[in-house]
Predicted model as a PDB file, atoms N, CA, C, CB and O in Angstrom, pLDDT in the B-factor column:
MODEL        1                                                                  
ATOM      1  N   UNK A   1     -64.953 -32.023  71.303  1.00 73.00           N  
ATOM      2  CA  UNK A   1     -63.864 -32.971  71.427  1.00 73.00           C  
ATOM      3  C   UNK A   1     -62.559 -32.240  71.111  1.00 73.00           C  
ATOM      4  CB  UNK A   1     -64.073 -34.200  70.485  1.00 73.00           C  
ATOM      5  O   UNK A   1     -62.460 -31.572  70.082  1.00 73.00           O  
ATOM      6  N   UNK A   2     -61.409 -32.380  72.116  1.00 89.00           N  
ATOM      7  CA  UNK A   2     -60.544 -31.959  71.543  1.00 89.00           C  
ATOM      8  C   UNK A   2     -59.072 -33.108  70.991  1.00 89.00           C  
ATOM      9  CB  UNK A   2     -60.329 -30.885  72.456  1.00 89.00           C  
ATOM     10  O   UNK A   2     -58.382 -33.934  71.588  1.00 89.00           O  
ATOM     11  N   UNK A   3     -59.116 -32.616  69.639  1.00 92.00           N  
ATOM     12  CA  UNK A   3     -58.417 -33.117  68.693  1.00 92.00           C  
ATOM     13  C   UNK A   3     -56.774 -33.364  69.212  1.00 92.00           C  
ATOM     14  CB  UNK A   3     -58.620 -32.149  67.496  1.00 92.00           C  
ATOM     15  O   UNK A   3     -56.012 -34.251  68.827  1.00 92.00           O  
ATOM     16  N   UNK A   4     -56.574 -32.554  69.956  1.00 91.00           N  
ATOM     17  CA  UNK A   4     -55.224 -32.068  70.194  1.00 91.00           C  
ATOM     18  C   UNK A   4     -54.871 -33.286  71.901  1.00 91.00           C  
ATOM     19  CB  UNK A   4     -55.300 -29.837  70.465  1.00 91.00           C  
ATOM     20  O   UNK A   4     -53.758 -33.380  72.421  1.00 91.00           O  
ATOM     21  N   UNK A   5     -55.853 -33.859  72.293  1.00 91.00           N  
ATOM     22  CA  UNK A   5     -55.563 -34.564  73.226  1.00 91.00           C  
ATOM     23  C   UNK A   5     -55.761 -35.989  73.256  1.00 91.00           C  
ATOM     24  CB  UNK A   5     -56.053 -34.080  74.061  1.00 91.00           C  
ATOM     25  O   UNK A   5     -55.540 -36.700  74.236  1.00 91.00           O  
ATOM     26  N   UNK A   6     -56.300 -36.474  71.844  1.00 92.00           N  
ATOM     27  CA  UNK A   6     -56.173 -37.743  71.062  1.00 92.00           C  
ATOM     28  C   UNK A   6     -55.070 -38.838  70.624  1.00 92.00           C  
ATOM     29  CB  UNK A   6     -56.523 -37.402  70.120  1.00 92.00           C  
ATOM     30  O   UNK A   6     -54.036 -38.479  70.060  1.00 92.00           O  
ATOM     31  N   UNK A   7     -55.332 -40.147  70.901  1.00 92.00           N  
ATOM     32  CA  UNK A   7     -53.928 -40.470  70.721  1.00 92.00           C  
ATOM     33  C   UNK A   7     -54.355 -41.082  69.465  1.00 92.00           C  
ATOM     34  CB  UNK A   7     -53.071 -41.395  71.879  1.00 92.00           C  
ATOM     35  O   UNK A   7     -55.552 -41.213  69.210  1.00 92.00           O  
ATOM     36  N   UNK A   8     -53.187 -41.564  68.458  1.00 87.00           N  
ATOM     37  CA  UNK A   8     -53.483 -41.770  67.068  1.00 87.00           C  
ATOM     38  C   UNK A   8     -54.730 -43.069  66.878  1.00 87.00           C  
ATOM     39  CB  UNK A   8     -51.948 -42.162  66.307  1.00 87.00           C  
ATOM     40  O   UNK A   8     -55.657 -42.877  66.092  1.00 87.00           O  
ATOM     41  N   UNK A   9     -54.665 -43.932  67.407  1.00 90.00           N  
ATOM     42  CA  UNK A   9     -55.700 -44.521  67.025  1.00 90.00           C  
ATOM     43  C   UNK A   9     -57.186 -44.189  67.088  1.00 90.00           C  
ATOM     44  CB  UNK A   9     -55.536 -45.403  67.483  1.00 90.00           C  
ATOM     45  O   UNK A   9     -57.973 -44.790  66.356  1.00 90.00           O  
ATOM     46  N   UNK A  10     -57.719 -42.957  68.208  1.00 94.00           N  
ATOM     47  CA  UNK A  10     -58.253 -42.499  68.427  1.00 94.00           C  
ATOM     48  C   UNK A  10     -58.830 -41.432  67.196  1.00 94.00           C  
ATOM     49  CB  UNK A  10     -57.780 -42.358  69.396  1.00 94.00           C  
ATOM     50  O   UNK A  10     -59.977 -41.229  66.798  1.00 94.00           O  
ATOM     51  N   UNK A  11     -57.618 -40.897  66.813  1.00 93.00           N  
ATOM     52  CA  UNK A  11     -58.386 -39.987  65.572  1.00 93.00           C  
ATOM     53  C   UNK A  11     -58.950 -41.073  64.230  1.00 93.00           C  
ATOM     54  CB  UNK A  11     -57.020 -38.688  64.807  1.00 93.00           C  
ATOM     55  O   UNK A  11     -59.819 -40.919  63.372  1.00 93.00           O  
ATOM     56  N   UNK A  12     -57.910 -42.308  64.560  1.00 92.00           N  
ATOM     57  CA  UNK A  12     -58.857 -42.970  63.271  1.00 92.00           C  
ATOM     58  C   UNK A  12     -60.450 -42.980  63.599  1.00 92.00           C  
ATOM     59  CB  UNK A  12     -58.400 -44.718  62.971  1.00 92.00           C  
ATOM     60  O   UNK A  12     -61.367 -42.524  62.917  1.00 92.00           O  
ATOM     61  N   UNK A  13     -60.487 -43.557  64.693  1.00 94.00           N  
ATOM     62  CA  UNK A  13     -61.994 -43.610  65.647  1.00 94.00           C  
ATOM     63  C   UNK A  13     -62.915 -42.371  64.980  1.00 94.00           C  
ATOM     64  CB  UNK A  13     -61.684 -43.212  67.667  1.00 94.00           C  
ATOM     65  O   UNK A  13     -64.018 -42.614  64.489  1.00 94.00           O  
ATOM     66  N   UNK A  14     -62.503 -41.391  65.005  1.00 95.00           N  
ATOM     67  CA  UNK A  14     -62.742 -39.793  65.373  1.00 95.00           C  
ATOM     68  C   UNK A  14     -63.081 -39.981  63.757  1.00 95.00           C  
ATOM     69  CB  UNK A  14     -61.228 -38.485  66.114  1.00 95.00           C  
ATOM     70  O   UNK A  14     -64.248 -40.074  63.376  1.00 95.00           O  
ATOM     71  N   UNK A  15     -62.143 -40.021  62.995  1.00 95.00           N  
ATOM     72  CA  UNK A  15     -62.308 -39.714  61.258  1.00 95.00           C  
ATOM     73  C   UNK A  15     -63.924 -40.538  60.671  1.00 95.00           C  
ATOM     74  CB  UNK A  15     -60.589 -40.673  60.220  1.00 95.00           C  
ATOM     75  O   UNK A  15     -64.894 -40.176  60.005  1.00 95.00           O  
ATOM     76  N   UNK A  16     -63.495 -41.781  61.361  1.00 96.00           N  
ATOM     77  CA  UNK A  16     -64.785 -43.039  61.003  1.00 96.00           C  
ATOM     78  C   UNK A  16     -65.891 -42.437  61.855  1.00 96.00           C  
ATOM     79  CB  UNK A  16     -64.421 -44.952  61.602  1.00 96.00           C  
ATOM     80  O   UNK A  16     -66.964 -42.309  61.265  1.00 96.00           O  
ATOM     81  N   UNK A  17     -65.851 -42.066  63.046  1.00 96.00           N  
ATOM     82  CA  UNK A  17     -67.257 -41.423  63.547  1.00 96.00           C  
ATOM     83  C   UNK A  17     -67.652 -40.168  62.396  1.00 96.00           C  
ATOM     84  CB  UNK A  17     -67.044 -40.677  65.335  1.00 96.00           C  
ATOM     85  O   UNK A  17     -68.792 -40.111  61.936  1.00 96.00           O  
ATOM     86  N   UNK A  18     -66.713 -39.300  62.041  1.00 97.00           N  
ATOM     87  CA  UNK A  18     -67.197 -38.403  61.300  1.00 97.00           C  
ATOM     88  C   UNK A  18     -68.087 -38.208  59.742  1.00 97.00           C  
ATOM     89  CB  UNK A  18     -66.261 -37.944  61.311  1.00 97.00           C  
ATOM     90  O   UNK A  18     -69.093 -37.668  59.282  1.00 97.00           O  
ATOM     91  N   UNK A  19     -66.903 -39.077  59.335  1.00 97.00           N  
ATOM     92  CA  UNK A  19     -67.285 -40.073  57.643  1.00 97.00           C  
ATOM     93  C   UNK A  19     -68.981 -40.462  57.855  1.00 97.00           C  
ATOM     94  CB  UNK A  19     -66.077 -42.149  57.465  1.00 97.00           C  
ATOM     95  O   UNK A  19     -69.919 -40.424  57.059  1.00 97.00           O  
ATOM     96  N   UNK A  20     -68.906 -40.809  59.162  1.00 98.00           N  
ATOM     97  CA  UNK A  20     -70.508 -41.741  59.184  1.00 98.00           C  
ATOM     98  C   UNK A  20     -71.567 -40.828  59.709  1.00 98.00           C  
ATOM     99  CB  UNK A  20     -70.548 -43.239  60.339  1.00 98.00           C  
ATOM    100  O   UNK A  20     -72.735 -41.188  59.857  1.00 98.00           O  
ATOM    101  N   UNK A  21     -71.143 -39.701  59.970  1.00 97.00           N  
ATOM    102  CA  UNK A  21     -72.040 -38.615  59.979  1.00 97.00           C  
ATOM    103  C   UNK A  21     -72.189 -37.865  58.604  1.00 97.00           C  
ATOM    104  CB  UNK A  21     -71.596 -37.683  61.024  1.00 97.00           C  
ATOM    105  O   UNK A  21     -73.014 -36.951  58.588  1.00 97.00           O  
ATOM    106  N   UNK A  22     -71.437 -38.158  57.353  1.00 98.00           N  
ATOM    107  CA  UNK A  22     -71.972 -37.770  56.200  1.00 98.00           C  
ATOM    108  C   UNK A  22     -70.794 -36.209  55.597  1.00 98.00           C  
ATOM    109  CB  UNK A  22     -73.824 -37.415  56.624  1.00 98.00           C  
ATOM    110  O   UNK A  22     -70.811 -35.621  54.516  1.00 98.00           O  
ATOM    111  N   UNK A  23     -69.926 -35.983  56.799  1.00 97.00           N  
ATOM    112  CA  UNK A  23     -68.812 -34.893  56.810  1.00 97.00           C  
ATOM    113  C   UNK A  23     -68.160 -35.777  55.659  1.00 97.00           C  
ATOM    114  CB  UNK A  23     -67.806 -34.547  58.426  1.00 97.00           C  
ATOM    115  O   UNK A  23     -68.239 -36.995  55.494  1.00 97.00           O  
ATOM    116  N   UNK A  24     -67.368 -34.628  54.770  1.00 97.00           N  
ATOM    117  CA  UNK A  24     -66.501 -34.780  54.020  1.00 97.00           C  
ATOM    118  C   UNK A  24     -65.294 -35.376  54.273  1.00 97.00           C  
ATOM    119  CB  UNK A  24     -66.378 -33.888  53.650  1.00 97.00           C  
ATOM    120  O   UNK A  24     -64.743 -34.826  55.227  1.00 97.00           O  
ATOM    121  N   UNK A  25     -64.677 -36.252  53.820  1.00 94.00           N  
ATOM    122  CA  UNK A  25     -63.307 -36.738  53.855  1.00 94.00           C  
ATOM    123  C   UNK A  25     -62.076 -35.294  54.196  1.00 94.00           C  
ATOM    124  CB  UNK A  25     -63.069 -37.548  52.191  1.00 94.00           C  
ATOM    125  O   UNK A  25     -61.469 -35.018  55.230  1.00 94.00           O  
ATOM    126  N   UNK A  26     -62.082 -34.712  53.028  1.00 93.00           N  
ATOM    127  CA  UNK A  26     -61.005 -33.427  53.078  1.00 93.00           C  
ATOM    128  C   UNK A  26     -61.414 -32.673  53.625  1.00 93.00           C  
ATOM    129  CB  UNK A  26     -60.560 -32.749  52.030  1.00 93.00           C  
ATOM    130  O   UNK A  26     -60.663 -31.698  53.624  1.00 93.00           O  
ATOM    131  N   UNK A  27     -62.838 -32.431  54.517  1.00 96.00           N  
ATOM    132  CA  UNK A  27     -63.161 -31.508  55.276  1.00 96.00           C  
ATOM    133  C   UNK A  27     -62.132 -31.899  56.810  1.00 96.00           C  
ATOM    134  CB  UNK A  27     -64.898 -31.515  55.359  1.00 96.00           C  
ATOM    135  O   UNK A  27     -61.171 -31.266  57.248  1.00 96.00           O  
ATOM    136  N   UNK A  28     -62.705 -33.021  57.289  1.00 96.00           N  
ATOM    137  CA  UNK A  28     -62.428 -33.668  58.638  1.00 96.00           C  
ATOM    138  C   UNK A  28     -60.692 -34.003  58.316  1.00 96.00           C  
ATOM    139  CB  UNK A  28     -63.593 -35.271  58.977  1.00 96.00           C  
ATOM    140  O   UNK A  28     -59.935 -33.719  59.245  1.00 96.00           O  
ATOM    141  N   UNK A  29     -60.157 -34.505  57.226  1.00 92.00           N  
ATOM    142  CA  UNK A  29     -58.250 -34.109  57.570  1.00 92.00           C  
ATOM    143  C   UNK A  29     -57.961 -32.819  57.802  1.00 92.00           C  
ATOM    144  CB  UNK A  29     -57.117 -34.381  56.275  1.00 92.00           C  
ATOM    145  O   UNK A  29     -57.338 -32.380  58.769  1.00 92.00           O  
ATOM    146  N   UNK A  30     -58.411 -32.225  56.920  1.00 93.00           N  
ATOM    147  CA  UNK A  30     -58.162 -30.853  57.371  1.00 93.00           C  
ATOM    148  C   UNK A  30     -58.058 -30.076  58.416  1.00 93.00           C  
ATOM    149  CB  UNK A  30     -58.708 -30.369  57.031  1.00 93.00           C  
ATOM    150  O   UNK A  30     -57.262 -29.158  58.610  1.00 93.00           O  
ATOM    151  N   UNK A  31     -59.223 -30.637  59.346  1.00 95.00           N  
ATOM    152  CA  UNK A  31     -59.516 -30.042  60.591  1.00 95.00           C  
ATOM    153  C   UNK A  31     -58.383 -30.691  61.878  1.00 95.00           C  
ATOM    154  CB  UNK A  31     -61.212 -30.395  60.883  1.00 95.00           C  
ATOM    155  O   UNK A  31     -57.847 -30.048  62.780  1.00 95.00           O  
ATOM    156  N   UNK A  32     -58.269 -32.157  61.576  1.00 94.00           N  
ATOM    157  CA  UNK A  32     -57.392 -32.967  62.052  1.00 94.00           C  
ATOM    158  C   UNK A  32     -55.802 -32.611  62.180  1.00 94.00           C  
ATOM    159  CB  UNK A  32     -57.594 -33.996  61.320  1.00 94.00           C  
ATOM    160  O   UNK A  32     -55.051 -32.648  63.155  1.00 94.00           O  
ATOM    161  N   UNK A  33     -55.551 -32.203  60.627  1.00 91.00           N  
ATOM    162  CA  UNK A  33     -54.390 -31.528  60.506  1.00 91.00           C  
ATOM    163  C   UNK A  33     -54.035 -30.217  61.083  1.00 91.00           C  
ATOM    164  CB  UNK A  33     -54.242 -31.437  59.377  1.00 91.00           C  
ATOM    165  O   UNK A  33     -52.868 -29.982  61.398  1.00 91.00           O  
ATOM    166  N   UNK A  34     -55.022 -29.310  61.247  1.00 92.00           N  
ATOM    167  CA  UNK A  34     -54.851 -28.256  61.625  1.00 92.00           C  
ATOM    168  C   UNK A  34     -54.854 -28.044  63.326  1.00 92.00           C  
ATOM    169  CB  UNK A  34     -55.751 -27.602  60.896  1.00 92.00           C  
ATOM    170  O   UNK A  34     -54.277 -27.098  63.862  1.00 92.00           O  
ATOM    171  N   UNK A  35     -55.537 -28.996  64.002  1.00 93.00           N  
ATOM    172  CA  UNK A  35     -55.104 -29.072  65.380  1.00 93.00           C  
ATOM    173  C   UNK A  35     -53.976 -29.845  66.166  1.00 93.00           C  
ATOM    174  CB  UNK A  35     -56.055 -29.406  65.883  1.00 93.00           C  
ATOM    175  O   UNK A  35     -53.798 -29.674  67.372  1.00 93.00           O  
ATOM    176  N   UNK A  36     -53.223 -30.710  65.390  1.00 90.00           N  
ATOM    177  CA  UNK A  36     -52.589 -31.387  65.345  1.00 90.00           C  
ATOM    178  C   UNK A  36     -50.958 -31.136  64.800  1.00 90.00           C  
ATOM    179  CB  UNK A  36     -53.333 -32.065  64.879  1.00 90.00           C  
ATOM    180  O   UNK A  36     -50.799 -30.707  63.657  1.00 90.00           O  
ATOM    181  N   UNK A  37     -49.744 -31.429  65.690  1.00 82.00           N  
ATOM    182  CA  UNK A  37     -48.141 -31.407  65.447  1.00 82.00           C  
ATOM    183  C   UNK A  37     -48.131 -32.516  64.563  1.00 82.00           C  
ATOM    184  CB  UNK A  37     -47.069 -31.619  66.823  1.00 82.00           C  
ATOM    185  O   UNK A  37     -47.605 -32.251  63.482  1.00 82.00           O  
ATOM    186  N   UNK A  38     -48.481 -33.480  64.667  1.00 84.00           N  
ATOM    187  CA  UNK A  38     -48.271 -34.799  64.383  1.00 84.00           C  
ATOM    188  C   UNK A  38     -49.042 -35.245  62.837  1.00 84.00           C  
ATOM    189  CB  UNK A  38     -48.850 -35.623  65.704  1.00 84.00           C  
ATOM    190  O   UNK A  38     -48.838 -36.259  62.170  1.00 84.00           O  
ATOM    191  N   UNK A  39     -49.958 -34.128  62.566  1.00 84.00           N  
ATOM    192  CA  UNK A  39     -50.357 -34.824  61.125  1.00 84.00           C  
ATOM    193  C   UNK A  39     -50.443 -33.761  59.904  1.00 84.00           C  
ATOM    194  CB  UNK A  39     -51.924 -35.581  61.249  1.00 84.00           C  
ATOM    195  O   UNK A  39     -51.060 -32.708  59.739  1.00 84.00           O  
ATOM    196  N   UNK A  40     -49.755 -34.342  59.312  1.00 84.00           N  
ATOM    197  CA  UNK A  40     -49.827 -33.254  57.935  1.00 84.00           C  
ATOM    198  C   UNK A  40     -50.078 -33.295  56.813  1.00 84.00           C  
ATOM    199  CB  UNK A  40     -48.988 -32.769  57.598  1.00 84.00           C  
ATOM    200  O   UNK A  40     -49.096 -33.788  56.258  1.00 84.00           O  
ATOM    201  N   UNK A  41     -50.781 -33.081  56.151  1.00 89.00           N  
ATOM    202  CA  UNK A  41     -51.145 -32.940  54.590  1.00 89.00           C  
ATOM    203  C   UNK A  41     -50.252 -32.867  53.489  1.00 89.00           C  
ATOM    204  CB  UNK A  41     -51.810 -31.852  54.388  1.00 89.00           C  
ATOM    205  O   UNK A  41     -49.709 -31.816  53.150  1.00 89.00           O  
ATOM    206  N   UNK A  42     -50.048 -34.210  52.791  1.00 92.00           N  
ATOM    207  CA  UNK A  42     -49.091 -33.977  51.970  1.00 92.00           C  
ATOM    208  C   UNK A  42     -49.795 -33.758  50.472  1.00 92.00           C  
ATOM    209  CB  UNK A  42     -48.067 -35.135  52.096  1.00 92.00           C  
ATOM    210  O   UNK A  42     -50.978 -34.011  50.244  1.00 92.00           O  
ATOM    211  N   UNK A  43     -48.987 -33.318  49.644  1.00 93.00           N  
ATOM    212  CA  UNK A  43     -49.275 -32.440  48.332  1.00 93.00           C  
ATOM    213  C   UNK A  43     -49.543 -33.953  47.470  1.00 93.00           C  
ATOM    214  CB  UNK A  43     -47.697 -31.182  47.662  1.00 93.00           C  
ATOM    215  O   UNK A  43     -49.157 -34.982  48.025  1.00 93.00           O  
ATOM    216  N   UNK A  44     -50.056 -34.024  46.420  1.00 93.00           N  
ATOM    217  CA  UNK A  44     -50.245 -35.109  45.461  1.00 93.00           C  
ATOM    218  C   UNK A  44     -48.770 -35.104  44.481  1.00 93.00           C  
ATOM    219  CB  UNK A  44     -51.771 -34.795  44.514  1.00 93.00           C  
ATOM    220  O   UNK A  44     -48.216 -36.097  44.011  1.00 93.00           O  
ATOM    221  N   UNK A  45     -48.337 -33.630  44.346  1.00 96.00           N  
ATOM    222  CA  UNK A  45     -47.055 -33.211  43.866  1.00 96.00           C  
ATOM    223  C   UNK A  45     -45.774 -33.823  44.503  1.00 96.00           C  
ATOM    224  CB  UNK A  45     -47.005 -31.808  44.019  1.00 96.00           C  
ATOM    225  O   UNK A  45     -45.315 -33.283  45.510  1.00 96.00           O  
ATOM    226  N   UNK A  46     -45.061 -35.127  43.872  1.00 96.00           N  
ATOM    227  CA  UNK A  46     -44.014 -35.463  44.733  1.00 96.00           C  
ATOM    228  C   UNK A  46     -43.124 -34.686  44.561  1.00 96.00           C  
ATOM    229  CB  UNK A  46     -43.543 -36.626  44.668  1.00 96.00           C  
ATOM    230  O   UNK A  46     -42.098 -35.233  44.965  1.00 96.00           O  
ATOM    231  N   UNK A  47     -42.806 -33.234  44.008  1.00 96.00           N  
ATOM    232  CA  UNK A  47     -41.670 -32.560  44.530  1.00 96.00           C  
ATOM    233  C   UNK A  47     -42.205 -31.990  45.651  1.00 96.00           C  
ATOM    234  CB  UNK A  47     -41.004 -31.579  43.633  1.00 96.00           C  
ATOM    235  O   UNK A  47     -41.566 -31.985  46.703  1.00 96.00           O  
ATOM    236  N   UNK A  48     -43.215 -31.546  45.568  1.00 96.00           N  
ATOM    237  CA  UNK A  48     -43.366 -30.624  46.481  1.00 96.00           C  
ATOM    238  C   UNK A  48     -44.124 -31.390  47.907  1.00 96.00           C  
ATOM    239  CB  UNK A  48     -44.214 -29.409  45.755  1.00 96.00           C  
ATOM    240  O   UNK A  48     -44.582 -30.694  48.813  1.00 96.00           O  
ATOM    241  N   UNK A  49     -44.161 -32.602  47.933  1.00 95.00           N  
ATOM    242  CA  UNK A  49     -44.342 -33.408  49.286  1.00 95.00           C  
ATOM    243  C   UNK A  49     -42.987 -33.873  50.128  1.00 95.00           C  
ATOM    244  CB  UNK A  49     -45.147 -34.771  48.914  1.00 95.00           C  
ATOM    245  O   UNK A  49     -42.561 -33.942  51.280  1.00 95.00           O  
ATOM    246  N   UNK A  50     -42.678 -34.093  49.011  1.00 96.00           N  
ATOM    247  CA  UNK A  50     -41.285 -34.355  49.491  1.00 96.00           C  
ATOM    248  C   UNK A  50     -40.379 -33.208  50.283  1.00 96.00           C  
ATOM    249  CB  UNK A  50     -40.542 -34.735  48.267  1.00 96.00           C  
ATOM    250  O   UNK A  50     -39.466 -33.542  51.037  1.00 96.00           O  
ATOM    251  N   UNK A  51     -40.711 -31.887  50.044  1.00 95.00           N  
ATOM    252  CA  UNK A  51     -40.329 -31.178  50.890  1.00 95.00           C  
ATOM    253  C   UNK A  51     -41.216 -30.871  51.799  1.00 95.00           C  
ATOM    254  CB  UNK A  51     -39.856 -30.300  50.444  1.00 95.00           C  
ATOM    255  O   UNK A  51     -40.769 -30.550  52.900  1.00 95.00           O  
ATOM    256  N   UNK A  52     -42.210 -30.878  51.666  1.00 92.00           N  
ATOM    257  CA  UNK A  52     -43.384 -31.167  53.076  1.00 92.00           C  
ATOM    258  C   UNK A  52     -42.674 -31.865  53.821  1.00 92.00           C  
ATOM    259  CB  UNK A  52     -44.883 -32.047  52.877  1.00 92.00           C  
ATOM    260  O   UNK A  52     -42.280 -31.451  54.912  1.00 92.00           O  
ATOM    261  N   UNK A  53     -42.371 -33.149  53.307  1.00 92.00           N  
ATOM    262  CA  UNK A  53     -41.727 -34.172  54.748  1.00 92.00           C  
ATOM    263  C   UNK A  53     -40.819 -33.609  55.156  1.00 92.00           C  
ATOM    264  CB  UNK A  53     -41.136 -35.666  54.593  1.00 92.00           C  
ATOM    265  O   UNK A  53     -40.673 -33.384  56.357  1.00 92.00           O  
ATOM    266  N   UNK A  54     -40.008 -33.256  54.264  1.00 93.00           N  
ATOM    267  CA  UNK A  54     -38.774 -32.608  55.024  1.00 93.00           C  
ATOM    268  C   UNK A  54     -38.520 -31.523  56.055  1.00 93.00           C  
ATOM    269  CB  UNK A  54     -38.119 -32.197  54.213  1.00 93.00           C  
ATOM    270  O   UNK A  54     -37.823 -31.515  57.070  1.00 93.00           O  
ATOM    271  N   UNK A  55     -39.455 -30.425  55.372  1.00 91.00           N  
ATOM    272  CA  UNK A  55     -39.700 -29.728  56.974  1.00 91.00           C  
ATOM    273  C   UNK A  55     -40.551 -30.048  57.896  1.00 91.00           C  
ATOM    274  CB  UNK A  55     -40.051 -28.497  56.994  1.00 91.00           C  
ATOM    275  O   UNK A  55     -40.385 -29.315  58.871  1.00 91.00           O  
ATOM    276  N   UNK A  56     -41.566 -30.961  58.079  1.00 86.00           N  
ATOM    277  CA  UNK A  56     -42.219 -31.697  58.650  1.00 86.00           C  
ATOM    278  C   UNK A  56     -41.275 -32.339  59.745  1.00 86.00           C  
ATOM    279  CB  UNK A  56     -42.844 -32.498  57.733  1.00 86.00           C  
ATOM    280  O   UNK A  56     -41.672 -32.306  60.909  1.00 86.00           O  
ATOM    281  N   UNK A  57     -40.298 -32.803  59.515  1.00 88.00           N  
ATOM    282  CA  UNK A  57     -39.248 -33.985  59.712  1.00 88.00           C  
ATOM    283  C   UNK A  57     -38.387 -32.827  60.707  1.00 88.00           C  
ATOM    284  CB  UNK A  57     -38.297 -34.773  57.983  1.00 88.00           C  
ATOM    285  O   UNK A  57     -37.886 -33.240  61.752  1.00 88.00           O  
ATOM    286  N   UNK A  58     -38.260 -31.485  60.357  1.00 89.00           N  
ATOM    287  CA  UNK A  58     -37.061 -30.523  60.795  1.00 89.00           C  
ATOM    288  C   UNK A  58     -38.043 -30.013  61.878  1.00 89.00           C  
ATOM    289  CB  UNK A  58     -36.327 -29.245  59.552  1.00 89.00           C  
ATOM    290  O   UNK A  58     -37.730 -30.017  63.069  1.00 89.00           O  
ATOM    291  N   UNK A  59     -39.098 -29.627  61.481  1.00 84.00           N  
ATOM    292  CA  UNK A  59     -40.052 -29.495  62.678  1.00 84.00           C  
ATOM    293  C   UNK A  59     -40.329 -29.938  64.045  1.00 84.00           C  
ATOM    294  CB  UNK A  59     -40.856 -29.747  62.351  1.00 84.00           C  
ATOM    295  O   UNK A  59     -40.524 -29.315  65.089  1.00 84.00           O  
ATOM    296  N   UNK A  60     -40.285 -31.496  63.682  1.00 81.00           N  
ATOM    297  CA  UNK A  60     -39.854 -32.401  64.634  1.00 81.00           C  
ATOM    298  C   UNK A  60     -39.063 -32.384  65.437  1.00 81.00           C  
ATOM    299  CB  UNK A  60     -39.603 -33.160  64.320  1.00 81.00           C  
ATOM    300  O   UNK A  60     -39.292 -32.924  66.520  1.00 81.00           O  
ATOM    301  N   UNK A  61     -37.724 -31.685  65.145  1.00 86.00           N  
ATOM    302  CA  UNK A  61     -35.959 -32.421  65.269  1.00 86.00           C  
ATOM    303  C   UNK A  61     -36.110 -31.145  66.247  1.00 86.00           C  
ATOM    304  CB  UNK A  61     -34.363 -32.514  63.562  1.00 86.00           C  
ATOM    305  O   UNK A  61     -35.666 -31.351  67.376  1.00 86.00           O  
ATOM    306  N   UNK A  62     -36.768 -29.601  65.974  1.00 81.00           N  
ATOM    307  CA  UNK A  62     -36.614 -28.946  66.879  1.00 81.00           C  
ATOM    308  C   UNK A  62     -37.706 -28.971  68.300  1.00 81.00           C  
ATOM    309  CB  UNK A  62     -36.493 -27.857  66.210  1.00 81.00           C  
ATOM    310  O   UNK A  62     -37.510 -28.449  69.398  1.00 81.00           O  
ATOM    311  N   UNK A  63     -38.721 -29.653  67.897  1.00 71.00           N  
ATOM    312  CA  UNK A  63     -39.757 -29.758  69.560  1.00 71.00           C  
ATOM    313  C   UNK A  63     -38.612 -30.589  70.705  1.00 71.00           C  
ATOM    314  CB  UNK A  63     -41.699 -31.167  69.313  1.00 71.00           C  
ATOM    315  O   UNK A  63     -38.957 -30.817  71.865  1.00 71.00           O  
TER     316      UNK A  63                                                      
ENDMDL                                                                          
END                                                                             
């Protein structure tokens, strides 16, 4: 399946098919995140998420 040609409701689909195959939660974002412009892993650290979004956000502004 490719991840990268999914539209968002679809990866929820995709996450819940996976979960129910017994895959890890932080395994399957991970993988999600990593094929994906659109989804990113933010830190538990709100300084340091907060600048996640932000270049996240600048990332954006240049596609």
């Amino acid at each position: 399946m490719n991840l990268k040609d999914l539209k968002t409701e679809d990866i929820k689909n995709y996450i819940q098919a996976e979960r129910e195959k017994g895959r890890d939660m932080r395994e399957i974002v991970k993988e999600v995140a990593a094929n994906r412009d659109d989804f990113t892993i933010l830190s538990h650290d709100l300084e340091i998420s907060e600048r996640q979004v932000i270049e996240s956000v600048k990332r954006q502004q240049k596609s």
